[in-house]
N, C-alpha and C positions, 0 to 999 in steps of 0.2 A: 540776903544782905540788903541793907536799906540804903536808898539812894540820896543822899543829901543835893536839894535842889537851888542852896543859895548862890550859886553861882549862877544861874539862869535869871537871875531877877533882872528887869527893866532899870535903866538908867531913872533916877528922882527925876518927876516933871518937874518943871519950870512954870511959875504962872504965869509963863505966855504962852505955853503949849495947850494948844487945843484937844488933844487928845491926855493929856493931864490925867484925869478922870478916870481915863481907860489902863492906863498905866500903875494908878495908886490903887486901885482896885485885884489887876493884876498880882501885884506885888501881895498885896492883904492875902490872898487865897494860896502864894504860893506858900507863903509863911505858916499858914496852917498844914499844910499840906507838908513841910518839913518836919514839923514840927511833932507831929503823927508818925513819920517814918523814921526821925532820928533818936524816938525812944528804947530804942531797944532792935535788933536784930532777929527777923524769922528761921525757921531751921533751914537750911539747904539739903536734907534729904530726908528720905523717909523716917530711916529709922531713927534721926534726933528727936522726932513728936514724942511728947511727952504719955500721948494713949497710946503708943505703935511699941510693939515688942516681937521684934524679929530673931528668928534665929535660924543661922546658916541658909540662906535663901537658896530654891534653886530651880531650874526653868521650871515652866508649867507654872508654879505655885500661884495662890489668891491671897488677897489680905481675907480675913473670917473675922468677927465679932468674937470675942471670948469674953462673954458675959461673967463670968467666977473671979476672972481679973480687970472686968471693965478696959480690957482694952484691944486693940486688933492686932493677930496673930497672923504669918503666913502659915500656909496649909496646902494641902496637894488640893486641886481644883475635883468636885464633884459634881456631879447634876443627874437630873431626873431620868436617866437613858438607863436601859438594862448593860450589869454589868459582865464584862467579858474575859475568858479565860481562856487560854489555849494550851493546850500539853501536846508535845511533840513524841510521835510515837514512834516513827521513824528517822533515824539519824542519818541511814547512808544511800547510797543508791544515784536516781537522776533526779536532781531537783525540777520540781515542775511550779513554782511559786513559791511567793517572798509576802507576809503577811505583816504589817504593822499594825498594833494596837500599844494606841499612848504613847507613841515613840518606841514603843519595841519590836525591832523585828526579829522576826522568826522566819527562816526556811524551811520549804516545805518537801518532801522529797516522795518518791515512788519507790515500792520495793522494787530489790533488784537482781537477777537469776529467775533461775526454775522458775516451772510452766504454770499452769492453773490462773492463766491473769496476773502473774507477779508472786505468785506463791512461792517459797522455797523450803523444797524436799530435804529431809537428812536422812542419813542413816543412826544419828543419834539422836535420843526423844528430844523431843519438845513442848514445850505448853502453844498450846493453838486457838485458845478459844475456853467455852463453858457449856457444859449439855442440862439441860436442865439443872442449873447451877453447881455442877460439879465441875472439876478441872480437869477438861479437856486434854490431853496429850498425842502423840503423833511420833510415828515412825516409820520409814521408809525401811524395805528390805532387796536386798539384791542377794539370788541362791545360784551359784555354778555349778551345773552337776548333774548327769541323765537320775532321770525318775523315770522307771518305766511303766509302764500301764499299768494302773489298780496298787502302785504299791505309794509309800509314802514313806517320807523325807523330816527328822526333826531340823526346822532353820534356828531354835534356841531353847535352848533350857530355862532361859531365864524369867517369861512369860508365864506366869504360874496364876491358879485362880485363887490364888493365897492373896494376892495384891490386884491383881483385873476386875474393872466390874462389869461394866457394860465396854462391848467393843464394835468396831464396826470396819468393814474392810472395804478401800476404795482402789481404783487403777490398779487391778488385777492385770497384768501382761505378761507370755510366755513364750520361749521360741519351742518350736519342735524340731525333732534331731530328721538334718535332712532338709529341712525349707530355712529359706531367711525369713519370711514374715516374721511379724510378729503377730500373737491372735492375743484374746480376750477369750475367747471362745473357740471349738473346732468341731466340728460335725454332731453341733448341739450340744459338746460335752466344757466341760471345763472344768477348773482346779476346787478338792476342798482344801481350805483354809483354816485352821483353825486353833484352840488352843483346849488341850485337853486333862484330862482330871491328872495325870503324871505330872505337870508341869512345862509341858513340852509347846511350842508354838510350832503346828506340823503344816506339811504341804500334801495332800493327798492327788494322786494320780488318775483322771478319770476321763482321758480323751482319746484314748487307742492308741495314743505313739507316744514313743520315749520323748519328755520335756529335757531340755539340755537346758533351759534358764529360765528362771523367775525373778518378777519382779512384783511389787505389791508395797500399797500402806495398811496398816493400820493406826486407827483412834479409838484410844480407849480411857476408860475413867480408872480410877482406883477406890477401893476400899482398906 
């Protein structure tokens, strides 16, 4: 808004005022100087500019050049840094860090349960990964039930080479009837595992004493 200045003007010298001079001078320049600011009114904000074409502003944003309309647009602010992305691939568990990028934050969390470093076991599959870019799955199994030496136990029919490609068996553990350990192994021997042309996922018996329980994963791909 423009400030009209004629009220500021010095009292008319007198031709016996010594400073006269200084006074009609005064006056001269302020008059210009109104005269200049009472044509017309400037915009009081941004978007009144006649080049300025805002829409919906909101933090962050920059004014940008839009050369097509000759005039300046707000815009999300960019610059010359690499750009960043984050996907949160864990939702629950114990948070261990709070990540902000551009104002967004993200919590970050640790898996939570079963062993292996945070790993968690089921007894229902799961996809776990990629083996040589196929998709990986996972299955934990738990067997009650004496097996006795040399003979062998079906854990599921469902396990067929119909659908199995490649498999791989981890954290093999068994008790025997009679001890609390548990072993992995017993006097050199230990379990076969495996999955055979019938369609069977079997447990075979090969450490001299009756097993009363198993445990075991496997990971296998499909076909």
């Amino acid at each position: 808004m423009a400030t009209q200045t004629t009220n500021y003007h010095l009292s008319k010298p007198e031709a016996s005022d010594p400073f006269g001079n200084f006074r009609q001078s005064y006056n001269d320049n302020l008059d210009i100087i109104d005269a200049n600011l009472g044509g017309g009114g400037g915009s009081s904000s941004l978007a009144g500019l006649t080049d300025v074409d805002l829409t919906t502003p909101t933090d962050g944003q920059v004014l940008t050049y839009d050369g097509n309309n000759s005039k300046w647009i707000n815009a999300n602010a960019s610059g010359g840094g690499d750009s960043v992305s984050w996907t949160q691939l864990q939702a629950s568990g114990t948070q261990i860090a709070q990540i902000n990028i551009n104002g967004v934050t993200t919590d970050v969390y640790a898996p939570s349960g079963g062993g292996g470093g945070g790993h968690t076991y089921s007894t229902s599959e799961q996809i776990v990964g990629t083996w040589l870019g196929e998709t990986l799955y996972e299955r934990s199994f738990v067997y009650t039930g004496n097996i006795a030496d040399g003979a062998w136990i079906t854990v599921d029919n469902s396990y067929s080479p119909a659908n199995i490609g490649v498999y791989f068996l981890e954290h093999i553990c068994f008790k025997l009837s009679g001890f609390t350990t548990l072993y992995s192994s017993y006097g050199g021997q230990t379990l076969d595992i495996g999955i055979e042309s019938a369609g069977k996922l079997y447990v075979e018996n090969f450490t001299g004493n009756t097993v009363t329980k198993v445990w075991f994963t496997i990971r296998y791909t499909k076909i």
